[in-house]
N, C-alpha and C positions, 0 to 999 in steps of 0.2 A: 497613393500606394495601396495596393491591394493584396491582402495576406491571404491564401488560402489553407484553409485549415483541413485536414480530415475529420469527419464525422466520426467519433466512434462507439457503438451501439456498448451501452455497460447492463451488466445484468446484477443484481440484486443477491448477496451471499451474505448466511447466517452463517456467524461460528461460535462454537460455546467455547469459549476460555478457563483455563484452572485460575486462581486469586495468583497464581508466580505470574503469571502470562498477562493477568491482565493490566499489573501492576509494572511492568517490564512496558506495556504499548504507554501508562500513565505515565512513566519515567522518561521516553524518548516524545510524547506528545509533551512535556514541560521543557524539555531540552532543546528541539528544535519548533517549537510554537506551529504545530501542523496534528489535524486531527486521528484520531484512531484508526478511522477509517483508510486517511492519506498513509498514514504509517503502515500497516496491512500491505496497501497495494503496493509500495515501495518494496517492501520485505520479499513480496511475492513477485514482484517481478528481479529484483535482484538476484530471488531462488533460482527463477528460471531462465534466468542468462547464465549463472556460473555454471545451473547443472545442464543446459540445453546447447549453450552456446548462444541464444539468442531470444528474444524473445519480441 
């Protein structure tokens, strides 16, 4: 069986968090055992489906 995947090229993003925010990604990174980063892009792509329609 052969799975083909898409490649998808990612690009590297800084964000400066306030101590609410970053303690808020601490809370759902201990909740759902997935990293800061993983939780970020989740967020962001969930922004951009509800406000886009899709993403």
């Amino acid at each position: 069986m052969v799975v083909d995947r898409k490649e998808e090229k990612k690009v590297a993003v800084t964000l400066r968090l306030t101590t609410e925010e970053n303690e808020i990604l601490n809370r759902i990174k201990e909740k759902y055992n997935i990293s800061k980063s993983d939780a970020t892009g989740i967020l962001i792509k969930k922004y951009a489906k509800e406000e886009y329609g899709a993403f």
